[in-house]
C-alpha positions as CSV (number, residue, x, y, z in Angstrom):
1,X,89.1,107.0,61.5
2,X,89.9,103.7,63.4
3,X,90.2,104.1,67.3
4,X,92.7,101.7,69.5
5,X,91.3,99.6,71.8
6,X,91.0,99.5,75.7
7,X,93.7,97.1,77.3
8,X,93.1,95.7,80.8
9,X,95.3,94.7,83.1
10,X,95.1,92.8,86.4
11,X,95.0,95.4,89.4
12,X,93.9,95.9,92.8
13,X,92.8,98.7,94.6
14,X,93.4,99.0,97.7
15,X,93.6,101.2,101.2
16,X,97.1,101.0,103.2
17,X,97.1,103.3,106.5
18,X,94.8,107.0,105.4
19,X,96.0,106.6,101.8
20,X,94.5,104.4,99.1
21,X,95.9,103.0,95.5
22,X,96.5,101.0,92.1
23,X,98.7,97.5,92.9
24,X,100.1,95.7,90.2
25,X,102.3,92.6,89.9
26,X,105.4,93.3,87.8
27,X,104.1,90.3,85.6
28,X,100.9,91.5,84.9
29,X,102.0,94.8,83.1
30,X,102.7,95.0,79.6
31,X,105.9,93.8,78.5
32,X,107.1,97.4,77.8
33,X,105.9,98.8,81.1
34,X,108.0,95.9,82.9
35,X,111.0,98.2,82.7
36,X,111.2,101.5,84.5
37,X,110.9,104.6,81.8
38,X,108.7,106.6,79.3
39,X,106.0,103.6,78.8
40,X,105.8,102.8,82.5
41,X,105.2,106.4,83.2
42,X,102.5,106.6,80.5
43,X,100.7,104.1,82.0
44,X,100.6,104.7,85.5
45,X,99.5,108.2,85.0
46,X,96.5,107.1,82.1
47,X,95.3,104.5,84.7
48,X,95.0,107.6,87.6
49,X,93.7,110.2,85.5
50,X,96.5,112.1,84.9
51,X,97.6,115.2,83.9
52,X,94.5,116.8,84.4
53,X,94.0,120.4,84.0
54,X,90.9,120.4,86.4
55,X,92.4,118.9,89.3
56,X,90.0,115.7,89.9
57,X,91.3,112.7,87.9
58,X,87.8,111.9,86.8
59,X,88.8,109.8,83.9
60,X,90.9,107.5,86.5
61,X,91.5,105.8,89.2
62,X,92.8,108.7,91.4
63,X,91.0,110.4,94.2
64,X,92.6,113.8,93.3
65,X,94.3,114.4,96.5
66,X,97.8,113.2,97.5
67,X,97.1,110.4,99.5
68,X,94.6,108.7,96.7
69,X,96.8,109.2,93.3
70,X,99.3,106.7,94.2
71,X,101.0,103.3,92.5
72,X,102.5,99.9,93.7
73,X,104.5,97.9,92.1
74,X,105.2,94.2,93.4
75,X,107.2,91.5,92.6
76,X,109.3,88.7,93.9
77,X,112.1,90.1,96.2
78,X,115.5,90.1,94.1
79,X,117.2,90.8,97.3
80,X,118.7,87.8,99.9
81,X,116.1,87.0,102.5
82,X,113.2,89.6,101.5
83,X,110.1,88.2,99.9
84,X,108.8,91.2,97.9
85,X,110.0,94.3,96.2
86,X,107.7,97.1,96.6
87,X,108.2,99.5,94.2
88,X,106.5,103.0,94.9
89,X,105.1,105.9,92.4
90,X,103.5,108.8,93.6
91,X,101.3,110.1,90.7
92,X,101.0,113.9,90.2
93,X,97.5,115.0,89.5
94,X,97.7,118.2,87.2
95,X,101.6,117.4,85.7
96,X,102.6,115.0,83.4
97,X,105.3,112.8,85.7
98,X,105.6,110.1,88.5
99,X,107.8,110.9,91.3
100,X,109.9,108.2,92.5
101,X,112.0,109.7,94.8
102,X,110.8,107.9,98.1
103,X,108.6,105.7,99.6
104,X,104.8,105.6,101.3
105,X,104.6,104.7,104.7
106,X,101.2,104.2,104.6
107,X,100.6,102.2,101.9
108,X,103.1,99.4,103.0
109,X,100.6,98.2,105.2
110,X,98.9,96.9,102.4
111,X,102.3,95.5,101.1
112,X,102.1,92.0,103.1
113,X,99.0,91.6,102.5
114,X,99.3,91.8,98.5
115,X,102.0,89.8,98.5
116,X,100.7,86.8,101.1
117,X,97.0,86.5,98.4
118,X,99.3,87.4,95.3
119,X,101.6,83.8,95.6
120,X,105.0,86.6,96.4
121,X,105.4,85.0,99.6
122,X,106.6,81.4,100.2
123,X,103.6,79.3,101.0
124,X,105.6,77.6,104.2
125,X,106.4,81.1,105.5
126,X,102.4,81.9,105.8
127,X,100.5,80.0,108.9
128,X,97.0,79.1,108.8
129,X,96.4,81.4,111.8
130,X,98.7,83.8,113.6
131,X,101.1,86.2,111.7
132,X,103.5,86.0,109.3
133,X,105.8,87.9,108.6
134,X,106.6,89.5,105.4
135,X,110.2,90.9,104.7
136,X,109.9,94.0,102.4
137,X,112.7,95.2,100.2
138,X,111.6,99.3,99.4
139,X,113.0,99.6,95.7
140,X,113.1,103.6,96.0
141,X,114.7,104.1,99.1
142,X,116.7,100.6,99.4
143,X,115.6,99.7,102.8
144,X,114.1,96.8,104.7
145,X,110.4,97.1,105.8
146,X,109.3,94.0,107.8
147,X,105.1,93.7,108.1
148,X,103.2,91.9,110.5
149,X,100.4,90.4,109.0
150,X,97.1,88.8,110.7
151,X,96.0,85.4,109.4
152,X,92.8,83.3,109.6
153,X,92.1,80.2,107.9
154,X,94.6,80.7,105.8
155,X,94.0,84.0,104.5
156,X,94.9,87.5,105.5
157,X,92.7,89.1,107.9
158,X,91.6,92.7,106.7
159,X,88.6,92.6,109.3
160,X,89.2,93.9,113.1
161,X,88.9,96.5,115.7
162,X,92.2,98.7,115.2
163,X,91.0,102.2,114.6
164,X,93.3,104.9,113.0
165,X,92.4,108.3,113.2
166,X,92.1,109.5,109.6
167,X,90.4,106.1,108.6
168,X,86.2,106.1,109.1
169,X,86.1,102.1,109.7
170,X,87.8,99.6,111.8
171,X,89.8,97.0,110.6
172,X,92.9,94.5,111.6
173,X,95.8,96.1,113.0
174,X,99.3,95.3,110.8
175,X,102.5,96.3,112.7
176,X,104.7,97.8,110.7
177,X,108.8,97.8,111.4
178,X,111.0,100.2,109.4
179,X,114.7,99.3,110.2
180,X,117.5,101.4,109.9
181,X,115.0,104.0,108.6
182,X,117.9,106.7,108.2
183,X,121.0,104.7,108.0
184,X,123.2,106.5,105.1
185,X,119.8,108.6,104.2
186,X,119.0,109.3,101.1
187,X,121.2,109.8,98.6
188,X,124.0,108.8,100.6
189,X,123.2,111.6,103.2
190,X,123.5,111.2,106.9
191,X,120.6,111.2,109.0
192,X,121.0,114.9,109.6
193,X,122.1,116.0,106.6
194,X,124.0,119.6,107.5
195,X,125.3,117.5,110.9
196,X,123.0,120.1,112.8
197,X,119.6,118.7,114.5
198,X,118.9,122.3,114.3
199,X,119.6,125.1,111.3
200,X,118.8,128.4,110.2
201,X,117.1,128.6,106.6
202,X,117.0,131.6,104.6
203,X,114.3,132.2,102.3
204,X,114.3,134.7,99.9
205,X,111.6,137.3,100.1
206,X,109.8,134.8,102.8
207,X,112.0,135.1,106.1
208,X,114.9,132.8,108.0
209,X,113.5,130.0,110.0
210,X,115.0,127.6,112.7
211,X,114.7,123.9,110.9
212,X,115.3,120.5,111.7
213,X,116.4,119.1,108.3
214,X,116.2,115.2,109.0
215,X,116.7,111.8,106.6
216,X,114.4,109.3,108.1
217,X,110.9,107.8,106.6
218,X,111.8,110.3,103.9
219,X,113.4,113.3,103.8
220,X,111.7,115.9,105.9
221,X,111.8,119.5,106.6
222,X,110.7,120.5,110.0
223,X,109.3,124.0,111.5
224,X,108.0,125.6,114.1
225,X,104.1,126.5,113.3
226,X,104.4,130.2,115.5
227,X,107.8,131.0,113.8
228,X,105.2,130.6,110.3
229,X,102.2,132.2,112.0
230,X,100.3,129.2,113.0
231,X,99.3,127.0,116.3
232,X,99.4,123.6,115.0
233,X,96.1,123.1,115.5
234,X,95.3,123.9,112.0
235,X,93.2,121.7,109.6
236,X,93.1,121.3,105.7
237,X,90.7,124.4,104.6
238,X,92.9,126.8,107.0
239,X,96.2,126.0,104.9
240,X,94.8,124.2,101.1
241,X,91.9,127.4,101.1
242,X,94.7,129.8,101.3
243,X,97.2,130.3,97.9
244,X,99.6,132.2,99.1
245,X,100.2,129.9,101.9
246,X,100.8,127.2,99.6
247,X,103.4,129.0,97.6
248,X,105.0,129.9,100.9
249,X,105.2,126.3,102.0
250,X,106.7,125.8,98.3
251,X,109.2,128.4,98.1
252,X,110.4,127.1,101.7
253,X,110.3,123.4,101.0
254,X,112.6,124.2,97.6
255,X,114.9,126.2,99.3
256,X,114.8,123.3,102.5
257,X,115.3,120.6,99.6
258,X,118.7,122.6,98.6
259,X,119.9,123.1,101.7
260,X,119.7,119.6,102.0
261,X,121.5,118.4,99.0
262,X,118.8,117.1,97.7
263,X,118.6,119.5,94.6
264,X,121.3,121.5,93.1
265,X,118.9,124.4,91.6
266,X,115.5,125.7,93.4
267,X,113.8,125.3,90.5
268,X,114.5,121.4,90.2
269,X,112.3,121.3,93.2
270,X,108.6,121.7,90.6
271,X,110.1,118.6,89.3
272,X,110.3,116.8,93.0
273,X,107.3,117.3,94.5
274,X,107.2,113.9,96.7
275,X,110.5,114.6,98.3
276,X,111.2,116.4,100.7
277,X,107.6,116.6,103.2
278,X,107.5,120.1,104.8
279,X,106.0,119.8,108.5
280,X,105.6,122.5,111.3
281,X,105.2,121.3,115.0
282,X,104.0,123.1,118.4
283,X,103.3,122.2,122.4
284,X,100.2,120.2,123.1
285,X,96.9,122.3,122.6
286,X,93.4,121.2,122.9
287,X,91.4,120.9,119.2
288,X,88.6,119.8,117.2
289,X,90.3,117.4,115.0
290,X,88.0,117.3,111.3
291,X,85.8,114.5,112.3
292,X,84.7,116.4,114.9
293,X,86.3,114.4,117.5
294,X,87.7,116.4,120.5
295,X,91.6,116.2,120.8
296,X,92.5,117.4,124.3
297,X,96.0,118.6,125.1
298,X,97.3,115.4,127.5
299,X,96.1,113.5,124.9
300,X,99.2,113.9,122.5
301,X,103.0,114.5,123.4
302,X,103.1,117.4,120.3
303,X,100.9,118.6,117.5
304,X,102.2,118.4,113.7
305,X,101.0,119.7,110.5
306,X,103.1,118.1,107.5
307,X,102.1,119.1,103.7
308,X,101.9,116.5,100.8
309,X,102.5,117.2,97.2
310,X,102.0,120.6,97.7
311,X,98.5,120.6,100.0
312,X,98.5,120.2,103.7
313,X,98.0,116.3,104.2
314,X,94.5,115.2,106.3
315,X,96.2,113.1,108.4
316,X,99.7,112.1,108.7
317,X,102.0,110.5,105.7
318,X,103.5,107.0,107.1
319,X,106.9,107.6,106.2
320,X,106.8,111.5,107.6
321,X,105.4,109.6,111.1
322,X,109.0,107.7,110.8
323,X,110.8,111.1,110.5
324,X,108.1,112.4,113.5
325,X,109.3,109.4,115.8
326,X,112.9,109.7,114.4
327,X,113.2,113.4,115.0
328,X,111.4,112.9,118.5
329,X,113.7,110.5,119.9
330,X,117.0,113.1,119.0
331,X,117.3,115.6,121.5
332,X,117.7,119.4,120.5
333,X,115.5,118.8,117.2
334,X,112.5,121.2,117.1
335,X,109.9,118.2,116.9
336,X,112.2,116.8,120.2
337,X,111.8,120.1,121.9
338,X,107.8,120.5,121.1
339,X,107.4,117.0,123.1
340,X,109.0,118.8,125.8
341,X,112.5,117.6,124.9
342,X,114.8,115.3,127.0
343,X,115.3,111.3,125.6
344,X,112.1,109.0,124.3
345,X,111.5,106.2,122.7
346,X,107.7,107.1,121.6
347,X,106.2,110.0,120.8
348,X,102.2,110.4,120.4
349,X,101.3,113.7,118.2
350,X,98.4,115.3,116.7
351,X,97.4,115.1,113.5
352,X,94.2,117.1,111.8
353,X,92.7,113.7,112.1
354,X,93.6,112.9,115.6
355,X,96.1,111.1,117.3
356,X,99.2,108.3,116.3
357,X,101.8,107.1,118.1
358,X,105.0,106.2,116.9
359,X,108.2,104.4,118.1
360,X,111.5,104.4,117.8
361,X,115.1,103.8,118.7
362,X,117.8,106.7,118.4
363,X,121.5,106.1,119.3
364,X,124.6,107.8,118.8
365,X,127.6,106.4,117.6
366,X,130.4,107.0,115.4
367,X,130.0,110.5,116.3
368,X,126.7,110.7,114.8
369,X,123.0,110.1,115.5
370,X,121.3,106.7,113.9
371,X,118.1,105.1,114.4
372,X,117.8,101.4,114.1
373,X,114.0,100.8,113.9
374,X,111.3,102.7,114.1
375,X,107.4,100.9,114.8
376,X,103.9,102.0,114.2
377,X,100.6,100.3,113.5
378,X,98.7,100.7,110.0
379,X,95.5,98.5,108.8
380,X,94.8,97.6,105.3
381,X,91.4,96.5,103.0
382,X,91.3,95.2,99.8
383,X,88.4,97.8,98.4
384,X,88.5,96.2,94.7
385,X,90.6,93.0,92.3
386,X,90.2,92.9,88.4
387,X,91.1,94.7,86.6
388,X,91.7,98.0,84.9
389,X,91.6,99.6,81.4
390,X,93.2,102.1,79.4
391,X,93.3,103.3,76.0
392,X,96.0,100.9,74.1
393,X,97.1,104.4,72.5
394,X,98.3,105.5,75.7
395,X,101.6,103.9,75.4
396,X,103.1,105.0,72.8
């Protein structure tokens, strides 16, 4: 019985911020795969590993956690004054699907960078040495993402001394802007998407919890750790160990994701798992972040746990540090009031990994709060360019 093939097709592998994965020029894929849909889909998962019953995505490219089965797609920006289109797909690991609903923060470091080495950007926009600047068009969420991008000799600089908690070596620091992070939300939400910075949300056969329901980054749910039984000083084996802590977190994110208007039925939530985060936040306490490292209470403004794809995330999603900053800079939210409330424009927090400060600018007009930028520094590595291979079978 005749086999297909292998096909290979030109990727890269890189890290962007604590999260690493697959990027691909909209060229380079098969013809069929150009197009969102079925044979896209197919192939993004075969190249991860995906589904996989035993949860380790050995026969791919994925790490098995959140932050490592992740997709880029990138091609020349369609949109007036951009240079790329960064299209984003969060890979499930166990399920058959790839969740488009929203962006990663921490992979648009790598973004720029891609794009300047790839030819996306125009040559006379990139300077021999310094920074250029790379205008980012974010296909899933239809925002602008501008990166900052070190230069020597004409190529991008992934080498440095920027160190971010969560990442083991250092390397160059690339600024990251995200403007108008909640402007319309998503969806066509407001930033606040009940017009409370603070609710009350039932669960059934779980309890009723204050929440801070926000539209920023992406769409986030926010707690209070001791209304949940934690501290917030919390790392992964205390939460991802524990089951029926997980199905908690579920439950609450689904009935969170309603509440929102972001689902019509609970149950359409199994079929959303990358939207929306679920995060819980407390005062400033002293811990042992998971390297080890000692985090002492001056050192951050407020401590928050946020959970990814349905495990409690080892260090902080990019786009959920935009709804941190966001959220921060609104007085009355519950991540506002943890900082010790009042106005800000920054906000350092703790993460299990350590520390990370974000900006941004909160303002309200029009009868409503809206947040015109919001600022936080990422680094980036190439870790491998080829390309990879996958059954030809797989996408059919």
């Amino acid at each position: 019985m005749p086999f297909a093939p292998q096909i290979k097709i030109a990727a890269t592998y890189m890290r962007g911020g604590t999260s690493k994965g697959v990027f691909f020029k909209l060229s380079d894929l098969p013809e069929a795969a150009q197009q969102p849909g079925a044979v896209r889909d197919q192939l993004l998962l075969r190249v991860i590993g995906s589904p996989d019953p035993y949860g380790k995505q050995i026969d791919g490219m994925g790490g098995a956690t959140s932050s490592t089965s992740k997709t880029v797609i990138l091609d020349k920006s369609s949109q007036p004054h951009h240079d790329v289109d960064y299209l984003f797909g969060q890979v499930s690991i166990d399920s058959a699907f790839v969740d488009w609903s929203g962006n990663c923060g921490n992979l648009t470091a790598a973004v720029g960078a891609f794009a300047i080495s790839n030819g996306l950007v125009d040559t006379d926009k990139i300077p021999d040495n310094g920074i250029c600047t790379v205008h980012i068009w974010q296909v899933n969420i239809q925002k602008t993402i501008i990166a900052h991008v070190p230069m020597t000799n004409g190529q991008v600089q992934e080498t440095g001394d920027f160190e971010l908690d969560g990442v083991t070596f250092p390397a160059a620091e690339v600024q990251i802007e995200f403007l108008n992070p909640a402007d319309d939300g998503e969806d066509g939400g407001a930033m606040f998407p009940t017009g409370n910075v603070v609710d009350m949300l039932n669960v059934h056969d779980v309890g009723e919890f204050q929440a801070t329901f926000i539209n920023a980054g992406i769409p986030t749910i926010f707690l209070n750790a001791e209304d949940i039984g934690y501290q917030g000083v919390e790392l992964q084996d205390a939460i991802n160990g524990d089951a029926s802590a997980l199905a908690r977190f579920e439950k609450i994110r689904a009935y969170g994701a309603k509440q929102m208007g972001l689902i019509q039925d609970i149950a359409e939530a199994e079929k959303r798992q990358h939207t929306p985060k679920i995060a819980f936040v407390s005062q400033p306490k002293s811990y042992v972040s998971s390297s080890g490292k000692n985090i002492e209470e001056q050192d951050t403004d407020l401590l928050v746990r946020a959970l990814s794809m349905g495990k409690l995330h080892h260090a902080m999603m990019g786009t959920a540090a935009v709804a941190i900053g966001t959220a921060a800079a609104v007085p009355g939210t519950l991540v506002n009031l943890a900082a010790g409330g009042g106005e800000r424009e920054a906000v350092r927090f703790g993460h299990p990994s350590g520390t990370l400060r974000v900006g941004a600018q909160a303002v309200f007009e029009n009868g409503q709060w809206a947040v015109k930028k919001a600022v936080m520094s990422r680094s980036a590595r190439v870790l491998m360019e080829g390309w990879v291979r996958i059954p030809q079978d797989a996408l059919k």
